[in-house]
N, C-alpha and C positions, 0 to 999 in steps of 0.2 A: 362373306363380309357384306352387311347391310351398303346399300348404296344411299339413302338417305340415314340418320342419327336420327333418333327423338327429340321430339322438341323440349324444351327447357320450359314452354309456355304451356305443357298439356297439353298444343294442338298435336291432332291424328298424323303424326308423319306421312308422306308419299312419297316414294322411291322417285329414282331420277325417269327410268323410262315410264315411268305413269305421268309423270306432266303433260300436260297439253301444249298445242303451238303457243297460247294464249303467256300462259304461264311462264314457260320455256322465254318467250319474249321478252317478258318482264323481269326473268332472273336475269336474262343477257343485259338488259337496261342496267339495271343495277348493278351489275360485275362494271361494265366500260363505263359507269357512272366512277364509280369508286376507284377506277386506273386512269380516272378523266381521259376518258379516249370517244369516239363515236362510231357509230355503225359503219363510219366509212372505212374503218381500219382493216373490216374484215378484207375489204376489195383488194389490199395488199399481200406480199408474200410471206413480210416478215413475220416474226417469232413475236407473238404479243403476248409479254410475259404478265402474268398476273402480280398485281402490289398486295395481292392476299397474305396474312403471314405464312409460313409455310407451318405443318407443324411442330411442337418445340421438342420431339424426341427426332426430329430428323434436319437435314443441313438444307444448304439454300435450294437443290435440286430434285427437292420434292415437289408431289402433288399441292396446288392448294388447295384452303375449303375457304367457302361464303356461306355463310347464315341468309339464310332465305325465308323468311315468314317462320324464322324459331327452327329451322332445321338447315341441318348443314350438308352442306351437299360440294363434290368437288366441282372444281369451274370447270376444268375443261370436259367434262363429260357433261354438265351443263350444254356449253358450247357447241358438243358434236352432236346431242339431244335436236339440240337446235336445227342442227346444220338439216339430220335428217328430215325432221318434223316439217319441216319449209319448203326445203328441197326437192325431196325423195317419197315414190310411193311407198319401197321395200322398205321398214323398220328391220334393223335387225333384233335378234335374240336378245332378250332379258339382261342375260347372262354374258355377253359379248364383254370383250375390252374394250377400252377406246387405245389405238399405239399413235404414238407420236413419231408422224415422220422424220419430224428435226431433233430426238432423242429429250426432248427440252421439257421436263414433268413440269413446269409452271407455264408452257405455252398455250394458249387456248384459241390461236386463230385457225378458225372450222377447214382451213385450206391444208393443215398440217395434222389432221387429227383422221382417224379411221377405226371403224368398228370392224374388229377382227377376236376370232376364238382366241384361248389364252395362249393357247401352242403357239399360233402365230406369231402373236404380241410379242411373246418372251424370244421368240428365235431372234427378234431383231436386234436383241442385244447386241450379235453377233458383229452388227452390220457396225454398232457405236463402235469396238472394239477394234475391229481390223480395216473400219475404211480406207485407213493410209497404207495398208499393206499392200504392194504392190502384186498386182492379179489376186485381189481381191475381186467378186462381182455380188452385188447384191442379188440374193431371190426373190425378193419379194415385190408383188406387186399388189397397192404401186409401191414402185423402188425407195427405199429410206432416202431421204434427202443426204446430199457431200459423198453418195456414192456412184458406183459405176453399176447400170444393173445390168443382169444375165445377157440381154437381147439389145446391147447399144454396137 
């Protein structure tokens, strides 16, 4: 599945991990422009849900998308783009997921988001599913958020 859409204006699409820090920037401006939020929000734990529509074949707890210079791109991988790009020498793979610690598809604050393979990603279903189950233990590191991991 394309990570960037074609643009609607004929500009040359770029995928999400080809942005630059530059860029990356400027779509994060624009995302917490549009949730009227600021840069300080990242420095927090919570769940900073995006006001993006979600899309209309799916319910509220989906991914969003933001239009970015004519192409649509989702926010929180946006966001975790970011996170790396600023942060982090290691990029990860192309191909990576971004999983959501706090299970939450419209969250995009860079403290709840991680590039991980797909296997990974998807096993964490597990974690939404049975956290309340008692001896339950998460595997994953780092641990899904609201649960108990393996080594506590």
């Amino acid at each position: 599945m394309p990570k960037g859409v074609p643009s609607e204006t004929g500009e040359a699409k770029k995928p999400d991990h080809e942005l630059d820090e530059e860029e990356l920037k400027t779509a994060v401006d624009q995302i917490l422009k549009k949730d009227g939020r600021a840069w300080s929000s990242f420095e927090k734990n919570d769940c900073l849900l995006s006001t993006y529509a979600p899309p209309k074949d799916g319910g509220e707890n989906q991914y969003r998308q933001a239009r970015i210079k004519g192409v649509k791109y989702y926010v929180h991988r946006i966001s975790a783009w970011y996170k790396v790009r600023s942060k982090y020498a290691k990029i990860p793979d192309a191909n990576w997921e971004v999983s959501h610690l706090c299970h939450k598809r419209a969250c995009y604050n860079p403290k709840h988001l991680e590039f991980e393979d797909g296997l990974h990603n998807k096993s964490r279903i597990c974690c939404e599913l049975f956290k309340d189950t008692q001896g339950y233990y998460c595997p994953h590191k780092p641990p899904c958020f609201g649960t108990t991991p393996c080594n506590s």
